[in-house]
ROPA-161928 format. One record per residue: residue in one letter; x, y, z of N, C-alpha, C, O in turn. Coordinates in steps of 0.02 Angstrom, whole numbers, plus 50000, padded with zeros to 5 digits. Atoms other than C-alpha are relative to their C-alpha. Last residue first. Example, Ala and Ser with C-alpha at 12.3 -4.5 7.8 and 13.67 -1.06 7.14 Angstrom:
BEGIN
S499584994149997506844994750357499615005550037499865011050045;A500454994150000506154977550390500455006050000500975005950033;
//
This chain:
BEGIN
X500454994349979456834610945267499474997450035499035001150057;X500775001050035458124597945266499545004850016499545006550075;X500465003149993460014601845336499235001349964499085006749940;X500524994349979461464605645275499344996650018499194991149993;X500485002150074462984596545315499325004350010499125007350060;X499924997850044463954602845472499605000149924499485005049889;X500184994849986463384589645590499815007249938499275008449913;X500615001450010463974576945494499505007150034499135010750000;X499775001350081465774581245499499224998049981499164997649919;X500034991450038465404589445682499874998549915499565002349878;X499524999350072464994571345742500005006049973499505007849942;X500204996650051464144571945905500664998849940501284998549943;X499894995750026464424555946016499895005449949499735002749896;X500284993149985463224547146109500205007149985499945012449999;X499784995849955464254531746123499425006450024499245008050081;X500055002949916463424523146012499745002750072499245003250108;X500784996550007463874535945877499644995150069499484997350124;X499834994149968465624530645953499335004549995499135008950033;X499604998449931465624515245903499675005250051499365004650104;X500775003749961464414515245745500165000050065499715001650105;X500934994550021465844526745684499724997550033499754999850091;X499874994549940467374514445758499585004249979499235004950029;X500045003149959466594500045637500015003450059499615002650104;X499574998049980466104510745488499984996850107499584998550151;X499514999650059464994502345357500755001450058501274998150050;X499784993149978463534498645483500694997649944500834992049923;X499255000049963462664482245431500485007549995500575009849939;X499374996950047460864485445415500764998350012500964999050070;X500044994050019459304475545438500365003349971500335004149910;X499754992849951460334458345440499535005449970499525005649909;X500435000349942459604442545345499945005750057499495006750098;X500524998950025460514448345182499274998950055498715001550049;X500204993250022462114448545252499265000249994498995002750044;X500544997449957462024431645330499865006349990499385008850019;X500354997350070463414424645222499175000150022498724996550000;X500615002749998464364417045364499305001049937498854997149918;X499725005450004465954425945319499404994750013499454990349971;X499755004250050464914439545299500234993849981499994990649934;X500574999550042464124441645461500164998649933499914993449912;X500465007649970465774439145557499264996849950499154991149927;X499775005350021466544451745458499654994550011499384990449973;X500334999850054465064464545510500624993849952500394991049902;X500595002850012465404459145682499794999749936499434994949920;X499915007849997467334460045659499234997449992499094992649956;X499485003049968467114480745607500094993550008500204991849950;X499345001350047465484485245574500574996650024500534992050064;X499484998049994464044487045704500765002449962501175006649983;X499385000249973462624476945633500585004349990500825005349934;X499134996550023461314482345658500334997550027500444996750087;X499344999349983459574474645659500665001949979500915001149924;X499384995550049457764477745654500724997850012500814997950073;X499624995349947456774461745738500355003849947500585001249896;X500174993450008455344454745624500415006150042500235011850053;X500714999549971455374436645631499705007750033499245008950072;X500515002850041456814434245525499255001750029498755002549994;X500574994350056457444448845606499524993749964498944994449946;X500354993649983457694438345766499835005449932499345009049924;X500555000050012458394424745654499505003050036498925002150018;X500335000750052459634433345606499384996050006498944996849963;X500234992850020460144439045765499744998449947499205001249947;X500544998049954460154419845823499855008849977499275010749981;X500965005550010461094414545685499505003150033499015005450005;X500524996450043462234429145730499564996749967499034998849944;X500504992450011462404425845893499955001149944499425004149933;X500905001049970462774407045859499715005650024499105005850027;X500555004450030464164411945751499464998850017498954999849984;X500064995350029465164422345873499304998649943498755001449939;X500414994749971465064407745997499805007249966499335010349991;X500775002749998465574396345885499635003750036499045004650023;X500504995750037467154405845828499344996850018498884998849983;X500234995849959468494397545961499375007849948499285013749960;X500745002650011468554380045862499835006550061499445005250106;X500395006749975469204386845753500654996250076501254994850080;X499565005449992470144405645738499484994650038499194995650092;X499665001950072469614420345666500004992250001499934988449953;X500335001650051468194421645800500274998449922499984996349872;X499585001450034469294422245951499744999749945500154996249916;X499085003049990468014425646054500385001449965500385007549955;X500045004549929466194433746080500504997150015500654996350074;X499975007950021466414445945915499974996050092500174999250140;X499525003949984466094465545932499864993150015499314991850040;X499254998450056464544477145888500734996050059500804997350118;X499425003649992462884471345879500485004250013500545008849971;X499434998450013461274479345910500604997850021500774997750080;X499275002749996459654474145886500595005049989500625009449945;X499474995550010457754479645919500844996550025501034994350079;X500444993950056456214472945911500585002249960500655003449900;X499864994149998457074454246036499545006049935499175003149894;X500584997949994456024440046065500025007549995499595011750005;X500695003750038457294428246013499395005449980499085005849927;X499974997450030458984437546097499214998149935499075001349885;X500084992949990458844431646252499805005749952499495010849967;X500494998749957458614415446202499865006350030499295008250044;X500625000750051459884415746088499584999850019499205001749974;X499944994850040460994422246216499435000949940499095005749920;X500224993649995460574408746325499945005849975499465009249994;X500944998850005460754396546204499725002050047499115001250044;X500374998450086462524402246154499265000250002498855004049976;X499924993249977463034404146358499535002249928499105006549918;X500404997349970462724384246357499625007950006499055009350026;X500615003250064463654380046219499575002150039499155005450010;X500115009150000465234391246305499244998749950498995002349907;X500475002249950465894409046257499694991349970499684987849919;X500745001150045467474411046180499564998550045499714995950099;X499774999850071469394410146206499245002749976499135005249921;X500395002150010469594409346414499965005849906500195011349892;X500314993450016471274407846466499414997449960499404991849934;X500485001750051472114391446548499685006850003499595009750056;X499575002650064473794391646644499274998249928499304995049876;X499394998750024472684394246811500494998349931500614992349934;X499575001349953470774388446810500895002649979501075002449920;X499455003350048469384397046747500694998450040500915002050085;X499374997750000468044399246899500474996749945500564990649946;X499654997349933466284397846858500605002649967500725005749915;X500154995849945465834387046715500215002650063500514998950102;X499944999949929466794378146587499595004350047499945009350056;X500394994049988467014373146410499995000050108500194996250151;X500805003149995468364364146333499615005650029499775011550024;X500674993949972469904366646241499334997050030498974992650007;X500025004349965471724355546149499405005350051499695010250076;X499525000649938471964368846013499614995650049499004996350040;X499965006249976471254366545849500234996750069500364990950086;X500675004150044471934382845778499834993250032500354990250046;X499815003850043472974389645921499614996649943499214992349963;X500534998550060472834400246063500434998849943500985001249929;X499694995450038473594390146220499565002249952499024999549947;X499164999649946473084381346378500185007849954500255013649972;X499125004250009471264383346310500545003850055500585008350097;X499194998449972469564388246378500514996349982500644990750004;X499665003550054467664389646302500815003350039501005009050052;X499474998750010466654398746441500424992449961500414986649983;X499245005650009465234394846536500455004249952500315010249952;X500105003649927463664406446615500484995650003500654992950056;X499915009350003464224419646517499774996550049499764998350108;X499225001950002463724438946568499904992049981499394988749993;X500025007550002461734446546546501004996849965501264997349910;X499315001150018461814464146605500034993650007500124990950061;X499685006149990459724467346619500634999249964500614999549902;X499885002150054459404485046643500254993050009500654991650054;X500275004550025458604491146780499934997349938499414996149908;X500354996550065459624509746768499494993750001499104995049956;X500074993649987460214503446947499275003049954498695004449968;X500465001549931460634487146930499565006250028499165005850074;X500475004850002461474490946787499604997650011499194995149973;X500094995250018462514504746875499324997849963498785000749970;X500824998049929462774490146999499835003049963499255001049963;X500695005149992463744481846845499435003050035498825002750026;X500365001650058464594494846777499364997150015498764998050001;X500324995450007465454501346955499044999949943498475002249950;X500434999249936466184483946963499395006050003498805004450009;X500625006749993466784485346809499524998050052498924996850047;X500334997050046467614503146843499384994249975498774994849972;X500344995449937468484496646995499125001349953498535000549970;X500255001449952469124484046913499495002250019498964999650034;X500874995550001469754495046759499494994050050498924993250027;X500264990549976471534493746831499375000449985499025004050021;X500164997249944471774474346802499655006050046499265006550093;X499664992549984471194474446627499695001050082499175002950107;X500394997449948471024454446613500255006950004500855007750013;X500064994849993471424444546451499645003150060499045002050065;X500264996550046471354426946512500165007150012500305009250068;X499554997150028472804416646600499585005149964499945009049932;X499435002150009471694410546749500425005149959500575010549985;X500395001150088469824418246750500855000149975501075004249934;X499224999750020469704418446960499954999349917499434997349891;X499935009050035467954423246996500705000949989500995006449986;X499705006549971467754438347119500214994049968500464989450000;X500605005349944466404448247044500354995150045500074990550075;X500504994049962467424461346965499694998650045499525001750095;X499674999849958468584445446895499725006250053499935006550111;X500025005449970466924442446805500705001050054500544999750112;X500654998149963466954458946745499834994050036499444995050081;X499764995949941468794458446697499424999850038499485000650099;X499264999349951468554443246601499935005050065499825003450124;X500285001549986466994447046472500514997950081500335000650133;X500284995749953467904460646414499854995350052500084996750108;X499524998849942468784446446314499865003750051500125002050104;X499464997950017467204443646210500485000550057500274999950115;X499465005349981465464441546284500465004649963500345010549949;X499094998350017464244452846337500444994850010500614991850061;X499625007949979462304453246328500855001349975501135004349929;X499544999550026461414469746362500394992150010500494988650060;X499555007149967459704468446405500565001549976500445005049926;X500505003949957458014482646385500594995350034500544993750094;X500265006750016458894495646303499984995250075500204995750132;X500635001650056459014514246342499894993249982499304992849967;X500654997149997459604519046493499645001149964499125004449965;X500475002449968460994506646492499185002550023498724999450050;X500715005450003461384509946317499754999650073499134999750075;X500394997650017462534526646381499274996649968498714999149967;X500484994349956463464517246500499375003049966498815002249992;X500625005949949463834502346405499845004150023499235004150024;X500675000850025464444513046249499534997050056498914996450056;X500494993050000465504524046379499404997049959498834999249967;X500234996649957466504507546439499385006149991498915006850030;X500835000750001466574498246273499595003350056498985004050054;X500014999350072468474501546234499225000649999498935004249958;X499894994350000468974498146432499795005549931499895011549936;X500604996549948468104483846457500025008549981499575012849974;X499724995649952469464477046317499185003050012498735004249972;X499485001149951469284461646193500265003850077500635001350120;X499384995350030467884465246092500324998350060500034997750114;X499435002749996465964459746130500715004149972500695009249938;X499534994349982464274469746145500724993650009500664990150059;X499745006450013462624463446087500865004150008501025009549983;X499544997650024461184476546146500454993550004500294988850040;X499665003349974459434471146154500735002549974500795004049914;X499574996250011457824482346143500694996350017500794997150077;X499575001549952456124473446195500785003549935500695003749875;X499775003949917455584486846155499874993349968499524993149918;X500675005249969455464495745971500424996350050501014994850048;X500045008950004456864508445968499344998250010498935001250045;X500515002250003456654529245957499864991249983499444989049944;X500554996949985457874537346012499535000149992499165004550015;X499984997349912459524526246023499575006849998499875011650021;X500005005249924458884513245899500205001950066500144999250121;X500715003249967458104526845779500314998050061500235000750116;X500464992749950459794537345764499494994650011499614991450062;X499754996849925460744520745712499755004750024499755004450086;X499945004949965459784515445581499935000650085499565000350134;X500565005450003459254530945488499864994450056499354994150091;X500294996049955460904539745535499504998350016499384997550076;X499335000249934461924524845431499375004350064499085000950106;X499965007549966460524524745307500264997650044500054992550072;X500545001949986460724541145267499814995850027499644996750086;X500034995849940462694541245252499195001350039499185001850100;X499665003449961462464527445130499785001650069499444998950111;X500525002749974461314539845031500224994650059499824993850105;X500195005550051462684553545019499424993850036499274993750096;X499895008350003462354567545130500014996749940499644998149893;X500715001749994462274586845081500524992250008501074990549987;X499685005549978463544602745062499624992650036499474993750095;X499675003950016463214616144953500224993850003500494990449960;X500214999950062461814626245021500314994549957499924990649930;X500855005349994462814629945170499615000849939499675006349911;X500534996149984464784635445159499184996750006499064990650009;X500504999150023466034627645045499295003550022498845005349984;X499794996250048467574630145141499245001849975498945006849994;X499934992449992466814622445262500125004449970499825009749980;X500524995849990466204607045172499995008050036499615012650024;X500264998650046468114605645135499315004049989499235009649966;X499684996450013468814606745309499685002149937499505008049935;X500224993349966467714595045380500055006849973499595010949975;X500645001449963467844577345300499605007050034498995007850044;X500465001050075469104579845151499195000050043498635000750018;X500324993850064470064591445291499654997749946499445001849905;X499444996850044470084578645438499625003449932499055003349908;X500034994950065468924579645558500465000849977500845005449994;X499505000649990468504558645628500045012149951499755014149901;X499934998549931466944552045673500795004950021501035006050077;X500564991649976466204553145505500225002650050500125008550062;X499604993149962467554541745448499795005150011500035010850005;X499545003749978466854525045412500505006850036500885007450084;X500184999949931465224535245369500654996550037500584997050098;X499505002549982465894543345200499984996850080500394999050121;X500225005749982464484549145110500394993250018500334987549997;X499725004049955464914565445116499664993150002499194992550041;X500535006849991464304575644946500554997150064501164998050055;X499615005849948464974591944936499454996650010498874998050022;X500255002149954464394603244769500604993750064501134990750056;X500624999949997465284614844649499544999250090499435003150137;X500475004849992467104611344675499335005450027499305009450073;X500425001250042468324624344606499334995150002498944994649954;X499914995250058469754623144722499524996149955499524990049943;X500774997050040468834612844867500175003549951499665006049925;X500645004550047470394600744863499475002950007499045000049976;X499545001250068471694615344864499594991550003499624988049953;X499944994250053470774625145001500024994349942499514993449911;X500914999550036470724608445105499825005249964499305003649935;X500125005850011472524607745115499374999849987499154999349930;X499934998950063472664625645147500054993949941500134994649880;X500434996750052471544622745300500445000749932500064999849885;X499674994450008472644607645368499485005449971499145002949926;X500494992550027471414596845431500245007049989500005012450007;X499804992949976472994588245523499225004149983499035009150013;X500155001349942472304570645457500015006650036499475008350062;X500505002849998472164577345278499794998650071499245000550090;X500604994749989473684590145288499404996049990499025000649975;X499945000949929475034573145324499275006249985498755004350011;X499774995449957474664569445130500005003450049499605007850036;X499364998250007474794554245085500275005049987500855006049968;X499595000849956473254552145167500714998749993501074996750038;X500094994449973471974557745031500664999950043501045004650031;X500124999749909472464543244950500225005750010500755008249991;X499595006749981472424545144730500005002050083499825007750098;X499594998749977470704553744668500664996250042500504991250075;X499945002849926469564543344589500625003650009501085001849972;X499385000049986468764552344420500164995950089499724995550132;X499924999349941466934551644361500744997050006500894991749979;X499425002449985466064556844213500274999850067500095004150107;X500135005950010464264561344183500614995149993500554989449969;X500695003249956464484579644119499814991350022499504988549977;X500664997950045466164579644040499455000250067499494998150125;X500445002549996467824580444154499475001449958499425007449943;X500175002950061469234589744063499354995950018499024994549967;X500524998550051469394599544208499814996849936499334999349908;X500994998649975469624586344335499825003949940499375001949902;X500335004650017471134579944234499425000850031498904997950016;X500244998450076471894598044216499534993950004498994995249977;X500504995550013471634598944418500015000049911499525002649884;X500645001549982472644583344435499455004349995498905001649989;X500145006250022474004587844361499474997350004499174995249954;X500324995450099474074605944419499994992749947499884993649887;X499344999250060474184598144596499785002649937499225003649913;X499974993250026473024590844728500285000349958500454995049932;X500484996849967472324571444775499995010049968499515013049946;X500134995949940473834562744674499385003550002499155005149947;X499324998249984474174554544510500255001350088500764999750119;X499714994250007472224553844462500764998650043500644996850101;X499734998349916471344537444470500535004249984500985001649951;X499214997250007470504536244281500085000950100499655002550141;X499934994349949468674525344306500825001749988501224997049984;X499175000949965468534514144145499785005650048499355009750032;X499934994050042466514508444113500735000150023500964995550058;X500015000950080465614494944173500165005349981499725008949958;X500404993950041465004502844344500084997949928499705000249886;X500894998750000465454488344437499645005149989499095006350014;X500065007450014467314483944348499225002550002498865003749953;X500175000450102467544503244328499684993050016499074993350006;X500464994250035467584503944520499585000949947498985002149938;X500735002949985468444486444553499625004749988499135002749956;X500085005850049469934497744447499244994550019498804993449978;X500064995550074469754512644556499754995349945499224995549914;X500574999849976469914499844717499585005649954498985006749963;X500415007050016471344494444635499375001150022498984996950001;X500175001850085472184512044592499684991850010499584988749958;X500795002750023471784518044773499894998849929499384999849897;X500104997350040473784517344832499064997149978498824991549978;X501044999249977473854510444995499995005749938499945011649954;X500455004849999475334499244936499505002450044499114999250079;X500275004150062476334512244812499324994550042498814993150011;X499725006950016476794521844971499474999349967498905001349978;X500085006450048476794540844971500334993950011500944993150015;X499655000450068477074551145112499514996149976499024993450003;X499814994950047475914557045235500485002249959500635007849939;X499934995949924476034542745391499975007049924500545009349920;X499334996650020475164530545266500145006850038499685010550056;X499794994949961473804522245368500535002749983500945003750028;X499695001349971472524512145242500435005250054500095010350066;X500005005350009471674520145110500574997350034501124998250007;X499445003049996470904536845097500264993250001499854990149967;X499955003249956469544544244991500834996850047501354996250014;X499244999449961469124556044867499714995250076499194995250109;X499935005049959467904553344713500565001950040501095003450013;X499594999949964467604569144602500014995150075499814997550129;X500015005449938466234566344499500735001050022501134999549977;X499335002250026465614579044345500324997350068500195001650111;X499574995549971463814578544388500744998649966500864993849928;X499484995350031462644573644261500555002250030500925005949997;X500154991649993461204567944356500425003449962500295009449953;X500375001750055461724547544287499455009650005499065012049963;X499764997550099463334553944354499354998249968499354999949908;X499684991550058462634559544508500154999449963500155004149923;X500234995749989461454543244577500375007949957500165011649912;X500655000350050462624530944505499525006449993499505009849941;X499825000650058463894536544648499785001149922499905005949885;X499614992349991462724537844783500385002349926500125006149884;X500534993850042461964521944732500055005749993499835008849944;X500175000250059463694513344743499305004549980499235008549934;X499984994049996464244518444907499885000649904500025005249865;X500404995149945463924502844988499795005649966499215007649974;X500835002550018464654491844831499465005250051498935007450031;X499994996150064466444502644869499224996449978498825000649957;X500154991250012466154498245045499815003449927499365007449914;X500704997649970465834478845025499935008149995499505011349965;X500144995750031467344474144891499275005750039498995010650015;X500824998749980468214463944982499745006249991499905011150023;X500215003349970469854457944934499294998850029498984993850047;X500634998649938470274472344812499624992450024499204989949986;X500624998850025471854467244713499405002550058499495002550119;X500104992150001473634470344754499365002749987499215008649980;X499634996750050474314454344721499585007149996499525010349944;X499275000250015474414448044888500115003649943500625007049938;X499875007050023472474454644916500914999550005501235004450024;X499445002150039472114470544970500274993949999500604992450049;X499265003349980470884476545119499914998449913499404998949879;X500415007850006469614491545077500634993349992501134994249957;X499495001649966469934510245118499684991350028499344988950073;X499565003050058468734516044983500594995550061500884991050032;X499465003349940467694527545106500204992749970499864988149992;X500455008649989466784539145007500694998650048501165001650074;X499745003149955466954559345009499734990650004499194988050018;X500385004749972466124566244849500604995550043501014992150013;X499465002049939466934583444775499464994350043498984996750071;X499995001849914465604586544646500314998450034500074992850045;X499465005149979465894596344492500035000850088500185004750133;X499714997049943464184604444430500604995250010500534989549989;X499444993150035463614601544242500505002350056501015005550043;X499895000050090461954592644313500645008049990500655014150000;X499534999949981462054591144512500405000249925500994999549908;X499764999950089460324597144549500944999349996501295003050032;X499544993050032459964595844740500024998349930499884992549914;X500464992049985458864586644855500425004549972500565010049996;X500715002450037459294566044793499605009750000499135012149968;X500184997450073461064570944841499314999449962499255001249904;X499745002650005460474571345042500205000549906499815003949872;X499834997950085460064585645134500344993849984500794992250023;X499674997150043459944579945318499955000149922499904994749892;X500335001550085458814574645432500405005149994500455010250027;X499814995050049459984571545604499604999149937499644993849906;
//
């Protein structure tokens, strides 16, 4: 997709309705825990008020069923706002209302407001149209630079730019960089081409494995998935996560593999406790896992295959953890892929990471900066993956 992004429009004097994605965990006392999105969507930001625009920030925050609750309210992630812009940001009362529309108009040129969660009210998920009426009342331009929820049409994501029509409605730079990434590596990758694929269920990763296998060179898979596909093959894999029913479907995966001549590179050992536990009594194992023991993580062995697999790679893509990765001593396998992805770019591989646990993983390690890109939106990068179209992106206007 080349799309219109704010850098291709004039935004001086205009009031911009700008979709971000603010929905950022919360501390005990209510503070912003991790500030990565709202830093993501910072040039975007910068970018229109130092153009002049008058700034209309809307986002949601957490899963309020469309009431109000006080604890996915976006007055802290308002407040880290001001903090890294140096200045006060006001967070408006509510999203619609004659309250909130006097405090947009008073905007100057070069001011910027945070609307309070889109999602306390049920017409956001619904894409109610008169719900999205009553946040395009009066808005100029649409900026989306909301990739955590591209995949999704509710009315700040669809409904609005519709309203607004073409001409109006353009990427934020985030959102660039997101399409940037991810469009290259499924249509135009440098070979060797390696996909990195963990998460607990076969069933959750089924359509991305299909649709990589006819484009990258290896797919390596750990995480709980890693289970059913081995029980696919006959191995016994004791107490571990196993989705009996998608059998068939694993099975199917693999020859399909075999097929497209893709290399489906599985564990060769396995990290296994009785129980899951910090510190828990564990070792490693090949083959068959034995009864009353589930498998937590991939083994030391499986790490420097992977890293070996992953050495000589052009092209990366992560998305989901190899075990248990919150929890010691079942994170080493998560860890030694991303050493090893990092040091595939060190030596010139692109890479994404996925969002979601991988892009935790990457932090908590403090490997950001060794990564190409880390994807903002964990089920987005998902599903773009996948091969899915996004209408909410779609929609935007495009580049001459």
């Amino acid at each position: 997709m080349n799309k219109k992004t704010i850098a291709d429009i004039d935004v001086k004097g205009k009031k911009v309705f700008m979709r971000v994605d603010f929905n950022v965990p919360l501390d005990e006392k209510g503070n912003v825990s991790d500030d990565r999105r709202i830093q993501m969507a910072l040039p975007t930001i910068k970018k229109a008020l130092e153009g002049g625009a008058r700034l209309v920030l809307a986002s949601h925050l957490g899963r309020p069923k469309g009431v109000r609750e006080d604890k996915f309210s976006l007055a802290p992630a308002g407040r880290r706002l001001g903090e890294l812009l140096d200045r006060k940001v006001p967070v408006a009362p509510d999203c619609i209302g004659s309250e909130v529309e006097k405090m947009i108009d008073q905007l100057q040129d070069g001011d910027v407001i945070v609307l309070e969660n889109l999602r306390f009210h049920a017409g956001e998920t619904k894409n109610d149209p008169d719900f999205a009426r009553r946040l395009a009342e009066g808005v100029d331009i649409y900026v989306n630079d909301a990739f955590g929820t591209a995949h999704r049409e509710h009315a700040s994501m669809f409904g609005v730019p519709s309203i607004l029509g073409p001409g109006r409605r353009v990427c934020g730079f985030l959102i660039e960089k997101e399409l940037k990434y991810l469009g290259q590596a499924l249509t135009d990758p440098q070979k060797p081409f390696v996909a990195v694929l963990g998460g607990a269920k076969v069933s959750d990763k089924i359509t991305v494995i299909e649709n990589l296998l006819s484009k990258v060179d290896r797919i390596l898979i750990g995480g709980g998935m890693t289970y059913t596909l081995f029980r696919a093959q006959g191995y016994q894999v004791g107490d571990s996560i196993c989705e009996q029913d998608k059998l068939e479907i694993a099975s199917n995966l693999l020859n399909s593999a075999r097929t497209e001549g893709c290399e489906l590179v599985l564990p060769v050992d396995n990290v296994i406790a009785r129980e899951l536990k910090p510190n828990a009594d564990h070792q490693a194992v090949a083959g068959n896992i034995p009864a009353g023991w589930r498998g937590l993580d991939i083994g030391p062995e499986t790490c420097k295959l992977f890293a070996d697999k992953l050495a000589d790679a052009k092209t990366i893509v992560w998305n989901g953890p190899m075990g248990v990765f919150e929890m010691k001593p079942f994170d080493a396998g998560t860890k030694a892929v991303a050493e090893a992805i990092a040091l595939a770019t060190d030596n010139g591989a692109v890479s994404i990471i996925g969002g979601g646990d991988s892009a935790a993983a990457v932090a908590e390690m403090k490997l950001e900066d060794r990564m190409s890109h880390i994807s903002t939106g964990g089920g987005a990068s998902l599903e773009f993956l996948e091969g899915k179209q996004f209408a909410c992106l779609e929609i935007l206007d495009d580049k001459d």
